[in-house]
N, C-alpha and C positions, 0 to 999 in steps of 0.2 A: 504494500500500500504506500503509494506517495505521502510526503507529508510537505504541504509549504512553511518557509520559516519565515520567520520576521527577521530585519536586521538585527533587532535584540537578541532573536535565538539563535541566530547565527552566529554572533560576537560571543557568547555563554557558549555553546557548544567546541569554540576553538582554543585550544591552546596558545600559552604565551607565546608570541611571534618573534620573540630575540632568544640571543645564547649568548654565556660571559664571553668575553672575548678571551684566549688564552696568555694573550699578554697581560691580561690583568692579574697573573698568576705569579708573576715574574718580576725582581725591582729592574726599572727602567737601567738600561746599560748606560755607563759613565763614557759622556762625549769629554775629547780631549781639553785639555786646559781645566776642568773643573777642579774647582778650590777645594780640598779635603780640610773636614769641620773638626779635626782632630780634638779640640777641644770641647765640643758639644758633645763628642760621641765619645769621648772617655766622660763626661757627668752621667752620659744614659748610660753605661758602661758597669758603673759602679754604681747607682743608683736600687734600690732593695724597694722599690714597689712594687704591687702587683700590675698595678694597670699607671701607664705613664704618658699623660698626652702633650705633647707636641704642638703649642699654637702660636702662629705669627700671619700678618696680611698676607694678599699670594703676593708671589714671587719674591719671598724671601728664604726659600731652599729647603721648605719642609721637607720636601719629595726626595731631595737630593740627600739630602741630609739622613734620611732616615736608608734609601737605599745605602750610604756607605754605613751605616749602625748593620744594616741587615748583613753586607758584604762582610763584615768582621766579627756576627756571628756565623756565617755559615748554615750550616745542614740545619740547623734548631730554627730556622724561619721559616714560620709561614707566611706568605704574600697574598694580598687580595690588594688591589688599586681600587679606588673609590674618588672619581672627580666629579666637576659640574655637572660633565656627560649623563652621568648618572643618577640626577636627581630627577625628579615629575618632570621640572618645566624644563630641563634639555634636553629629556628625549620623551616625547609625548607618547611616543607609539609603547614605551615601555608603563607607560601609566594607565595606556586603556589595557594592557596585557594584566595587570595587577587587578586594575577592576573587570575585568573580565574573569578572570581566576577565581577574584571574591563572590563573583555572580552566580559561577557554579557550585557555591556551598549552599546548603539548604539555606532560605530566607526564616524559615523559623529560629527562635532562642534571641535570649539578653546578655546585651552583653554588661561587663563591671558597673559601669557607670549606670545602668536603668533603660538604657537606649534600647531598640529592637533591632536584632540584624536588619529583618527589610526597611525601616528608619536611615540606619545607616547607608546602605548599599542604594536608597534612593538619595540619600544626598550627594553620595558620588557621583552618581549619573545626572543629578541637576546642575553640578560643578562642568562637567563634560557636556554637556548641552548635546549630545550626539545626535536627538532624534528631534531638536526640533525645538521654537520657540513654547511652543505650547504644551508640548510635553517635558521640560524643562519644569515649567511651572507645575504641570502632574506629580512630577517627582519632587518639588519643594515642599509641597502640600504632604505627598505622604512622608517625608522626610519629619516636618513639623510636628505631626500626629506622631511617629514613629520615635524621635529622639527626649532622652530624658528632658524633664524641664529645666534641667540646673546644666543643661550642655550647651556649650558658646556656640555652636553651631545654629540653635536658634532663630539667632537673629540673621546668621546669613541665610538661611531657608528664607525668611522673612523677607528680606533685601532681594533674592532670588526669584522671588515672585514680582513684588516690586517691578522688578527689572525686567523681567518677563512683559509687561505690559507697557513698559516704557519703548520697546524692541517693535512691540506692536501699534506705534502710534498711538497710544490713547492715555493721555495723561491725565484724565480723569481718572482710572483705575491707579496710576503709577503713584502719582501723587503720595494719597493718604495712607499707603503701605508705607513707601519711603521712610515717608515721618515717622513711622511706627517702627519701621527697620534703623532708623537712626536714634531714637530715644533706645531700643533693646541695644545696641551696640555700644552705645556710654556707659547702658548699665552692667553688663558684661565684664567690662571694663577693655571693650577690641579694637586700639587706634587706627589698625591698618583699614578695619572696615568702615570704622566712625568715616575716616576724611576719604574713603571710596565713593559712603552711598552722600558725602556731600560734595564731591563734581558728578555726581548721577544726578545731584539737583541744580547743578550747574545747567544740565543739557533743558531739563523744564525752563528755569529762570531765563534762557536765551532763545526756548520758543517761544516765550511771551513776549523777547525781545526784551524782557529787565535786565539791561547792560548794567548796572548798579551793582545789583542782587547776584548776577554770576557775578562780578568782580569779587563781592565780598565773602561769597561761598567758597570761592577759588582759595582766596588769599586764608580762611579760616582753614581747609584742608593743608595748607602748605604748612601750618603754624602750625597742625600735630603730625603732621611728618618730620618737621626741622625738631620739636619738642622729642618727638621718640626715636629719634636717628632712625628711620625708617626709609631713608634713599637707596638703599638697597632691594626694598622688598619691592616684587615684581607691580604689586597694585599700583606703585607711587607711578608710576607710565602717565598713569591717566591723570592721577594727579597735577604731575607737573605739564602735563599735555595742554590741560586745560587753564593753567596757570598764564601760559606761552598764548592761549589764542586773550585769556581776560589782559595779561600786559599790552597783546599787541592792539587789543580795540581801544585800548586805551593812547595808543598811539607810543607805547615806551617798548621801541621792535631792540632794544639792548636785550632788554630783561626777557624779550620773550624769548631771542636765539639764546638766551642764557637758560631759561627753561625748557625750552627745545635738546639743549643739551644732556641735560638731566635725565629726561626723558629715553634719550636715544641710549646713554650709557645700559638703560635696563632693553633694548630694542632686542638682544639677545635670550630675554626669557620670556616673549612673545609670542607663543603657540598655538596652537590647536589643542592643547592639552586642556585649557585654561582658556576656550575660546573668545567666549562673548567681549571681555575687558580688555583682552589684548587688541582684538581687532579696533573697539572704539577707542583708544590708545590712538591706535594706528591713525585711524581717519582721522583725530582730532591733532594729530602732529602735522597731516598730510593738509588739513585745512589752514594751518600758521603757514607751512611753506611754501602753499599757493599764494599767499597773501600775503608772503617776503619776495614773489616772483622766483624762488629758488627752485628749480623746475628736477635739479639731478638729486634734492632732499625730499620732494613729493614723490617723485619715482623709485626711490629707494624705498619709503615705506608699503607705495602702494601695490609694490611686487613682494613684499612680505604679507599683507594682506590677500591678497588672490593663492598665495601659498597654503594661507589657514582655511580658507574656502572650499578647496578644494576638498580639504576632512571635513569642513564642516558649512556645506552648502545653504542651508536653512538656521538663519543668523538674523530671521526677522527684514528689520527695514534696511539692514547696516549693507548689504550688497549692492541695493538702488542707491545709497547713499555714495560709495564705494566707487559705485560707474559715473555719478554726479561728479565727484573731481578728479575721475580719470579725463572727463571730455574736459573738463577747465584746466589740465593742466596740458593736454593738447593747443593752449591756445598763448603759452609760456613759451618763449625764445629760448632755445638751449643755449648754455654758457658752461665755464669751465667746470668740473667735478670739484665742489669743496666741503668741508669738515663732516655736512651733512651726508655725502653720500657715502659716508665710510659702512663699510658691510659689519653684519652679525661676527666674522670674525677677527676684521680688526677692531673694532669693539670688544673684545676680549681678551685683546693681546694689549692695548694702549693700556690699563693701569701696570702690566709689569713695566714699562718702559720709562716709569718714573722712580725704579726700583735702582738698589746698586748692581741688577746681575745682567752677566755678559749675555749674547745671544746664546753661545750653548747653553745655558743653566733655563731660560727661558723659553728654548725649545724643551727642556726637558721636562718643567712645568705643564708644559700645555700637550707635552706629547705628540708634537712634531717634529722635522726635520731643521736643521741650524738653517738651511736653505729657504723653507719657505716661513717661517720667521724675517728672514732678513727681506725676501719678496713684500712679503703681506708689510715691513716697515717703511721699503720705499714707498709705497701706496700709502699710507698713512701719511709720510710727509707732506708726498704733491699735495694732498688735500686739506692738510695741514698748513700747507705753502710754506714749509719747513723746510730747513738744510743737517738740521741736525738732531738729536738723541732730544737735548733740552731745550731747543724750540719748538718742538713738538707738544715736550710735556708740558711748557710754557704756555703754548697755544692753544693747549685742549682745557687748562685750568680755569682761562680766560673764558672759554665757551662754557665751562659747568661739563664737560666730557668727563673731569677728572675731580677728584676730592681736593680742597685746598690743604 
C-alpha cells in the first residue's frame, strides 16, 4: 500500500544528513614558523585539575596552543575539534538534522522542568519556521500550551506568534501580542528578546510612518544591547539594522554606515536555520544601502537572502519585499566594491587581523590554508582601501566592522 508523506514526515523519517569530519579527530598539524607556548604548556603540564579550561578572544592561539599540550602528551589524547562551524547558526543543515532526530522520539512524556516533549519539539519547529508563516504560529501556540509556565521560552512563543502576523501584513493582530510578548520578556528577565521584539515594533511604528517613535524604539533597543554586551548575539543584526535605517532618516548616514557595520560583523550567523530574523536583518541593511546609493552593499546582502529562501521559500511578505529592492537596486550605478561588500568569510577572518598572530597561526585558527588567508586578506584590503595589516584594522574600527 502506498503511503503519501508530508514534508514533516519526510524530514522525521530521515536520518541526520552530516558525519564528523575525521579531521576533527586529529590536532591541526603545526604550519612552519609557529611560536611554541613553552611556557603555557609546562603551567597545563603540571597543573593537578580535573577539568582545565583554556579561555582567550579568537585568534589568540587556543587551538594552537593546546595542539602542542596535546603533541607533548602523546598517545593519552583524545581529540575532538569543536568551532563556529559547529554551532546551530553555522551550519543550519546540522540543526534541522538534530531537530529532526528529536522529532522521531515519541512526542509523549515531561520533561525536568514541567514542559511537554511535544511543547518542546513545537517550539523548535516554530524557531525553524520550515512549513510556513502560519504554521509557524500552529506551533507557537502548541508550544505555549505545551511549555512549563516558569520556562523563558514563553515569551518567545508569544513574540512568535506576534510575529507570525506581522509576516502576514496585519498589524492589527501583531500589535497587541507584541506588547504582551515584550512586557513577558522584561519579566523573564531576556534582553536579547526584550530589544528584538522592540525593532519588530520599529517595522509597525514606520508603517504608520511614526518617524519619531521608530527612532526612539531603535535607539531604546540599542541601549540594552550596549547595556548587556550583547553585539555578538546573532539577534543584534536586526537591531543594529534598524538603528542604521532610524540614523539614516534622520539624515546622520555617519552613524548609520557605522550601524550598518555592526550589523554586517554578525552577517555571518545569518541562516536558514534561524530564518525569519535573519532575513529581515537582511532586507533592513539592504534598504540603508539602497539609500546610501551603495549598490555592491545591497547586492551583497541581497544574495545572502535569496540563499535563505531557497530552504525556506514561504517567509510571509518578506520575499515580495525582497524582489521590491532587488528592482531599486537595478536602478543604482555600479561603483567600486567597498567595506560593504566584504563576504561571510572575510567577515570572519577580519577580527583575527587585529590580533598579534602571523598568517600561519590564523590559518590554523580558522582551518584553512596560509594561502587562502592571505587571498581572502588582499580582498579585504581593496575594500578596505587599505595597504596594510593596521589600516585595515584601523579602517574596519572606524566603520563598527570591529570592536574598539
Amino acid at each position: 500500500m502506498s503511503q503519501v508523506m508530508s514534508g514533516r514526515d519526510q524530514r522525521t523519517a530521515a536520518g541526520p544528513g552530516f558525519a564528523l569530519s575525521e579531521s576533527k579527530f586529529h590536532p591541526p598539524g603545526a604550519w612552519p614558523g609557529l611560536v611554541v607556548r613553552t611556557a603555557l604548556i609546562q603551567r597545563l603540564a603540571v597543573a593537578q585539575a580535573p577539568v582545565i579550561t583554556v579561555t582567550a578572544p579568537p585568534g589568540y592561539g587556543k587551538t594552537t596552543l593546546m595542539a602542542q599540550w596535546a603533541n607533548r602528551l602523546g598517545p593519552r589524547v583524545a581529540w575532538l575539534s569543536c568551532d563556529d562551524g559547529d554551532n546551530d547558526l553555522g551550519k543550519p543543515g546540522e540543526a534541522e538534522s538534530w531537530v529532526a532526530a528529536a522529532e522521531r522520539a515519541s512526542p509523549a512524556g515531561i520533561l525536568p522542568d514541567g514542559s511537554t516533549m511535544e511543547g518542546t519539539l513545537a517550539y523548535l519547529r516554530a524557531v525553524l519556521c520550515r512549513d510556513g508563516v502560519a504554521e509557524m504560529r500552529r506551533d507557537a501556540r502548541i508550544a505555549r500550551d505545551g511549555l512549563s509556565p516558569a520556562s523563558p521560552y514563553q515569551a518567545t512563543m508569544l513574540y512568535a506568534e506576534g510575529l507570525s502576523y506581522l509576516l502576514e501584513d496585519d498589524p492589527a493582530q501583531a500589535e497587541p501580542i507584541l506588547a504582551r510578548a515584550l512586557d513577558a520578556s522584561v519579566h523573564a528577565g531576556a534582553p536579547p528578546l526584550t530589544a528584538l521584539i522592540l525593532v519588530q515594533q520599529c517595522h509597525l511604528a514606520a508603517q504608520r510612518k511614526c518617524w519619531s517613535e521608530m527612532t526612539a524604539l531603535a535607539q531604546r533597543a540599542v541601549a540594552i544591547v550596549q547595556a548587556g554586551h550583547l553585539g555578538d548575539y546573532w539577534t543584534s543584526a536586526l537591531v543594529y539594522a534598524w538603528a542604521a535605517r532610524a540614523a539614516l532618516h534622520q539624515g546622520n548616514s555617519s552613524q548609520g554606515r557605522f550601524y550598518l557595520g555592526r550589523a554586517s560583523r554578525l552577517r555571518p550567523l545569518l541562516n536558514y536555520a534561524l530564518p525569519v530574523v535573519s532575513v529581515q536583518a537582511l532586507l533592513e541593511m539592504a534598504h540603508s544601502y539602497i539609500a546610501l546609493a551603495d549598490r555592491a552593499g545591497a547586492a551583497a546582502v541581497l544574495t545572502q537572502v535569496q540563499g535563505i529562501f531557497q530552504q525556506r521559500p514561504d517567509l510571509g511578505l518578506l520575499p515580495a519585499r525582497a524582489g521590491r529592492l532587488q528592482a531599486e537596486l537595478a536602478t543604482i550605478e555600479a561603483r567600486a566594491a567597498g567595506p560593504s561588500a566584504l563576504t561571510a568569510a572575510e567577515l570572519r577572518l577580519l577580527p583575527l587581523l587585529s590580533t598579534h598572530l602571523p598568517v600561519s597561526e590564523i590559518a590554523a585558527e580558522l582551518f584553512l590554508s596560509p594561502h587562502t588567508v592571505k587571498s581572502e586578506m588582499k580582498s579585504i584590503y581593496r575594500k578596505l582601501g587599505a595597504t596594510t595589516r593596521t589600516q585595515a584594522v584601523t579602517r574596519s574600527r572606524e566603520l563598527g566592522l570591529l570592536g574598539l
